[in-house]
N, C-alpha and C positions, 0 to 999 in steps of 0.2 A: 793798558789803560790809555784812554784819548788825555787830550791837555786839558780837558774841564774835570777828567777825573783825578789827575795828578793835580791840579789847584785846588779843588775838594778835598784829597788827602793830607797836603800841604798844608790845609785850613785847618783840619781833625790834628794834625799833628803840633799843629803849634799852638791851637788852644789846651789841647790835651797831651802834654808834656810826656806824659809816662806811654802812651800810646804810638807806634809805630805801626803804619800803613805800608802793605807792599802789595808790590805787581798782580798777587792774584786774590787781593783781599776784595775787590768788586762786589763781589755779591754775598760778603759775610756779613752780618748784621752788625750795627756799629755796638750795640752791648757785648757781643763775642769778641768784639776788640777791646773792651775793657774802659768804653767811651757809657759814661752814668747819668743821667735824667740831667742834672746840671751844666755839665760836661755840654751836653744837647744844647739849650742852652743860649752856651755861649760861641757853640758852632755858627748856629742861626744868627746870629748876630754878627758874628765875624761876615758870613758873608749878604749881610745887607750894609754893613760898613765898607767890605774890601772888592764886596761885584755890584752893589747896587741894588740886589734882590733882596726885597724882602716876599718870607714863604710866610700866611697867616698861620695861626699856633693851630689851626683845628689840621690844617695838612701836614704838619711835623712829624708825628707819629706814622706817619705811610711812610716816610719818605727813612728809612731806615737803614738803608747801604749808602756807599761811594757813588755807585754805578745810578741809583734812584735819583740819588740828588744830584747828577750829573746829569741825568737826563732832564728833570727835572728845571736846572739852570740855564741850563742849554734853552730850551723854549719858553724862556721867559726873557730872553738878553737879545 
């Protein structure tokens, strides 16, 4: 994982308590990590709070791994 994708994880893990992100979770879907519609959420907000970026709701739904929204945040920052 690059350091946007560990601050992504870091993000998913602290909004989402019960959910534990690791090394090769990149390109797993964030539902198969057990991350729920709400959950979602409150990710996106985390990181328009904590990077600055806000993603409009209609691109949420694309953006459904670590690695997506890493790349993702990356070309928007």
């Amino acid at each position: 994982m690059n350091a946007t994708e560990k601050t992504v994880a870091e993000i998913i893990e602290d909004v989402c308590s019960q959910v534990r992100v690791s090394e090769g979770d990149g390109d797993t879907p964030l539902k198969d990590l057990g991350v729920d519609s709400l959950d979602v959420a409150g990710i996106f907000l985390a990181f328009q709070e904590k990077l600055g970026v806000r993603v409009p709701d209609d691109e949420i739904d694309a953006l459904n791994t670590v690695r997506l929204i890493a790349a993702y945040l990356d070309a928007r920052r």
